[in-house]
N, C-alpha and C positions, 0 to 999 in steps of 0.2 A: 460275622466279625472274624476276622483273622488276626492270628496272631504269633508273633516273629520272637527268635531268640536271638535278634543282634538288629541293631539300629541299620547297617549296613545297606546301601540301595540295591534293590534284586539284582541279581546277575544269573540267568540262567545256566550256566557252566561252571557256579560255583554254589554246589548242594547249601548250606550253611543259609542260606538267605531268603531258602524256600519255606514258608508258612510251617510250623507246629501242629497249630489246633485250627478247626473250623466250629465257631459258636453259632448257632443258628434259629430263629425261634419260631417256626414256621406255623400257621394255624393250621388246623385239622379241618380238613375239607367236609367233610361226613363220618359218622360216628355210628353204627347202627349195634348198639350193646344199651337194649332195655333193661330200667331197673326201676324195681318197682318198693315203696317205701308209703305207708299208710297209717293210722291212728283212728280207734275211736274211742269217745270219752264218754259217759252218764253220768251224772250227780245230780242227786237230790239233799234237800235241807229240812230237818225236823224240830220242829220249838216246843219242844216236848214241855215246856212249865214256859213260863213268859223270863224264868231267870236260866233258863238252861235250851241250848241250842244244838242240836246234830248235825253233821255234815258227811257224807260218801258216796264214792262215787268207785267207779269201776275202768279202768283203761285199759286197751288191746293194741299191743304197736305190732306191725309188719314189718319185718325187716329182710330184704332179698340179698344176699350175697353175693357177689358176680364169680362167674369162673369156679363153685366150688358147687359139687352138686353135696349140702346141708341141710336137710330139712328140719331138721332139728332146730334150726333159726329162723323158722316158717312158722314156729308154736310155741307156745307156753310164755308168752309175753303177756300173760293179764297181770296188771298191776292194780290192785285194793288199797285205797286209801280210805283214812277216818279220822275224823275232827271233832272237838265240839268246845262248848263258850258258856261259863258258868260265870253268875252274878251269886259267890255267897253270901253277899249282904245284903242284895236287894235295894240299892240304894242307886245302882245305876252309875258307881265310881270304881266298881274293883270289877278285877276280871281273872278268873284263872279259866286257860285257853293251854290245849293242846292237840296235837296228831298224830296220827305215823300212816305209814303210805312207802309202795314201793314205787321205784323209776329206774324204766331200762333206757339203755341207751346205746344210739346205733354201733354193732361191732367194729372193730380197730381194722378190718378186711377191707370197708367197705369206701377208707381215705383216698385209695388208691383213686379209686374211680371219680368220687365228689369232686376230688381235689386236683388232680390230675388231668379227666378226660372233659368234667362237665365244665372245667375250666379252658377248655376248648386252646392251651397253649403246654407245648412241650419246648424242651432244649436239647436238642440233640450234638455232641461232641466228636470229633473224629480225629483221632489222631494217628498219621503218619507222616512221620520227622523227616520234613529235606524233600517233598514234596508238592507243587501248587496245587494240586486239586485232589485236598482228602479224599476223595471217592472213587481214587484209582488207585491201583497198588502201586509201590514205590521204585524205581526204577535204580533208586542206588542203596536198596536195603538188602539184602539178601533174602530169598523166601525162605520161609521157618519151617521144616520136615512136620507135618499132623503128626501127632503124639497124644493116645492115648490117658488123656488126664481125666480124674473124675471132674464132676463138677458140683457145687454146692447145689441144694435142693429145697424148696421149701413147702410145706404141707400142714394142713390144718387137722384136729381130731377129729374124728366122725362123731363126736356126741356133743360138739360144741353150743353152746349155748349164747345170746346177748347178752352183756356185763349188768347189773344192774347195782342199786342202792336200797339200802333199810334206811327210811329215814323218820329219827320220832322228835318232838321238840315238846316240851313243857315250859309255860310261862303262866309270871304272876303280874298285874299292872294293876296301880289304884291311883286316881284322882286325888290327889290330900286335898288342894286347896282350887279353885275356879283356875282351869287352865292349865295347870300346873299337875302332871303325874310323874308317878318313877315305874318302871319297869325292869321286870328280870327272865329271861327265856333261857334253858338247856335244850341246846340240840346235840344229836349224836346221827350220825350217820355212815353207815357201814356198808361197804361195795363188795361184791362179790363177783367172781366169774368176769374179771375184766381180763385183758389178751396182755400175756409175755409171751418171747418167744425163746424157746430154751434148745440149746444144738445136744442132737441126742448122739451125734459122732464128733464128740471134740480131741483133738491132739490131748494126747497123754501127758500130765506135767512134768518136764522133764526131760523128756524123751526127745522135743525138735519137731518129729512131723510124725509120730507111730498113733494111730487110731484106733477104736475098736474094732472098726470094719474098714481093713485098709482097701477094699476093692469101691469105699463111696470117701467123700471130701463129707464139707457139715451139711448136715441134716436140720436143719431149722425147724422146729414145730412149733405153731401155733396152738398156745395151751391157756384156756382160759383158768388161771390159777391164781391169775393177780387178787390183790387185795388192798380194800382201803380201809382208813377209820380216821375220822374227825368226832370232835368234842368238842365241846365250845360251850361258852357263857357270853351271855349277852347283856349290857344295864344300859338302861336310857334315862336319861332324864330329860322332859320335854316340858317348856315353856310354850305354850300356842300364843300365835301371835295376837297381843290384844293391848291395850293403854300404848300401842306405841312402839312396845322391843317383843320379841321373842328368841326365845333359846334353847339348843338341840346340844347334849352331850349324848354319847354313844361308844362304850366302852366293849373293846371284845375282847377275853380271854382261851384260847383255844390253842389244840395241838393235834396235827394233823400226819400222820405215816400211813406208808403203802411202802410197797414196792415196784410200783410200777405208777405214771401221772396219770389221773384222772381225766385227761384232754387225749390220752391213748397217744399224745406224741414221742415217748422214752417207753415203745416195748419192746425194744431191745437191751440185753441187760448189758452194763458195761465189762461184765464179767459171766457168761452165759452160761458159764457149768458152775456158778455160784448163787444163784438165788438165793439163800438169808444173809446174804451180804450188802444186797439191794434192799432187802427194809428198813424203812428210816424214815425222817421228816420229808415229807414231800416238797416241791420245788415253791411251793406258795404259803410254809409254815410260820407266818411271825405270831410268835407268842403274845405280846401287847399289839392290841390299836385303839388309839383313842383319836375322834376329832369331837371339834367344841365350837358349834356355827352358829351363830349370832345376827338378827336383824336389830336396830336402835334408830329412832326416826329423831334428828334435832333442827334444831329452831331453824326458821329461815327456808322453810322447805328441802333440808339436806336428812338423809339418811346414810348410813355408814351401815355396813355388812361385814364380816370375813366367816375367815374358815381357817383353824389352828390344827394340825393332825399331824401325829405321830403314830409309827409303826416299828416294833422290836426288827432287828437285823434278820434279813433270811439265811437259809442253809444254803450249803456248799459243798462241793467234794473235790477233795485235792485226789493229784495224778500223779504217778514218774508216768514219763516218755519211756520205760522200759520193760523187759520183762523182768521181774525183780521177784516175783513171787513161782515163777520158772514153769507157769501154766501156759505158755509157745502166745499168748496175746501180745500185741505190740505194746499195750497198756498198760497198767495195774493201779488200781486204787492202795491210800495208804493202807501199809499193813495195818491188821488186827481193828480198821476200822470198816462201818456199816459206811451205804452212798448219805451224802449229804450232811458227814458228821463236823462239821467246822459250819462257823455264822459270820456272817458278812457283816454289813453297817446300818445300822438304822438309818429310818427319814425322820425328818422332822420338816414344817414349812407351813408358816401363814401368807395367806395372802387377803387380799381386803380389798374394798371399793367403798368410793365417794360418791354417793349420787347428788345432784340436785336438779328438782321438779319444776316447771313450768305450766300452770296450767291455760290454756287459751277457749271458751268456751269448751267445746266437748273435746277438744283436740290437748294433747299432754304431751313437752319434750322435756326430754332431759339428756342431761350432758355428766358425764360421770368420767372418774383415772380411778385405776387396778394398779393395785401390787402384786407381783406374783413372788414369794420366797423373799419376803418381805424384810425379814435377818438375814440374806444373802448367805445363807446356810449350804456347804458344799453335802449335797448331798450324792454319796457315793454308791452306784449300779455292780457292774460285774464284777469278779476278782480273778486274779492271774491266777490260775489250780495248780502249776506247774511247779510242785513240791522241788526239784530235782536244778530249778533253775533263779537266777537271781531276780527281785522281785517277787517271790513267792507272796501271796496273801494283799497283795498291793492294789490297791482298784483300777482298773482296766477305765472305768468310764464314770462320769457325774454327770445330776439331774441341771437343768439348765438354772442360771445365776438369777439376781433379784432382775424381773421385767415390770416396765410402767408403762400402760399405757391409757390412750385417752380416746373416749367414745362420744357419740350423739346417738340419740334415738328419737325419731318422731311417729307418734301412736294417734292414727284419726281412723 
């Protein structure tokens, strides 16, 4: 795809009408960059009394690096986990159940390639202005004198390791009445050794362009230093379905920081010679969630269903487009605040269905209508970060309005 800066019809003798950019998405003919990625798992289970049960097991993941000779990420991946399931009444309605167990996971080095190569599609860009065919030099540009400029670098530690997770959960659950239980689980889980990358030559604040080592540009290092931590409370209360209706509540209280996202896609820091600036609520922290789902079968062969679910606002971080804080980035987070420190908008939205059943010897239709966002509740997505600009804190986007629609199904 090409692309023009003026609507203008080409005229070869007149630069201005010549293509910009060349966009192009070519497949990758052959690829010959082995990578090799493995797991193995044991577990065994012990019923140690008929009211008390064991569970562990052992796991070994492989994980190969490409481009970086690390052996250090060729070992020490055993992850032990442990469970077990206690009846202290003996009655066969109460249950206290817990574990802990670690989980690594594949390093932040290794997107490149997954995502990238084994995805068999690149885009490559060319740009020179006032020219038809980017892949030649430009004929009404001047050529630019080679000049001696560093260039940015990046490199990983030699004792690096795969990120991994502590993670332990405690829960209590009891039957009160036929069908009918309540439940309580703590989980906590703690990451360690997950990938930021911190510039060990950054521009002096202040200063415009003076470094520590003016004879290199940034120095990028990949530093497993990240960190996470979740908490969380979990209550159920469950209805199994029986006489007709059942019903699922499922409340979860939890608070979640890192400094870096758990999915390894933000390890770069938005401020890289500031790291306890980036710790905070991670990008998926809402403090409340509650949904409340519901089956009810009525007369006439009709059942009725929904789903009611609310979730507290997520985090945010606000921006100036400037440097404000006089550390030479284009950037800057608001002062004296950590990433992520402003909340967006909560959701809220039921939606619901109408069934009704037909039955025909062994054969069963039914024909049903859905509500989706059933209070046409605007439920608001991004926000404008742009501290410095009008609309600041204003939602960028909303989840889609109340949808009806109408189904068949036939089951033989």
């Amino acid at each position: 795809m090409y692309v023009f800066a003026t609507d203008e019809p080409f005229d070869p003798t007149n630069f201005f009408t010549y293509p910009l950019v060349l966009a192009k998405s070519p497949k990758i003919a052959d690829i010959d960059s082995p990578y090799w990625e493995a797991a193995v798992f044991v577990q065994d289970s012990w019923r140690v009394t008929p009211r008390l049960t064991l569970n562990y097991g052992l796991r070994y993941n492989y994980y190969q690096v490409q481009y970086l000779d690390i052996d250090t990420l060729n070992i020490k991946h055993f992850n032990p986990r442990f469970g077990f399931s206690w009846d202290p009444v003996g009655d066969g309605r109460t249950v206290i159940r817990g574990g802990i167990g670690t989980y690594s996971q594949n390093p932040q080095l290794n997107l490149g390639l997954l995502v990238g190569i084994m995805d068999q599609l690149v885009v490559q860009y060319f740009f020179y202005p006032g020219y038809p065919d980017p892949n030649v030099p430009n004929p009404f540009l001047p050529a630019i004198p080679p000049q001696d400029v560093p260039l940015s670098r990046y490199q990983g530690e030699p004792d690096m390791v795969a990120p991994y997770t502590v993670q332990t959960t405690l829960g209590f659950q009891r039957e009160f009445v036929t069908d009918l239980s309540l439940g309580f689980d703590l989980v906590w889980s703690k990451g360690h050794k997950f990938s930021r990358t911190e510039n060990d030559n950054p521009i002096i604040p202040g200063t415009g362009y003076l470094r520590p080592d003016m004879t290199k540009a940034d120095i990028f290092v990949f530093r497993m230093n990240g960190r996470t931590d979740y908490k969380g409370l979990y209550v159920t209360l469950s209805k199994r379905y029986s006489h007709g209706w059942s019903l699922d509540i499922a409340y979860t209280l939890s608070k979640s920081v890192s400094d870096v996202e758990t999915e390894q896609t933000e390890t770069f820091s938005y401020e890289p010679d500031g790291w306890d600036r980036m710790y905070g609520p991670t990008d998926f922290d809402a403090r409340h969630r509650l949904a409340v789902m519901g089956i009810v079968d009525l007369p006439l062969g009709f059942q009725l269903s929904g789903l009611a679910y609310y979730r507290s606002a997520l985090p945010w971080t606000p921006f100036y487009l400037g440097d404000v804080n006089l550390d030479s980035l284009p950037t800057d987070m608001e002062p004296g605040k950590n990433r992520n420190s402003r909340r967006g908008f909560s959701v809220y939205a039921i939606n619901a269905r109408l069934s009704k059943y037909f039955n025909i010897e062994r054969f069963r239709f039914q024909i049903f209508a859905e509500v989706y966002n059933a209070t046409n509740r605007a439920n608001f997505g991004s926000v404008y970060d742009r501290i410095d600009q009008p609309g600041f804190g204003e939602p960028l986007a909303a989840g889609d309005p109340r949808r009806v629609q109408l189904g068949a199904r036939f089951d033989f």
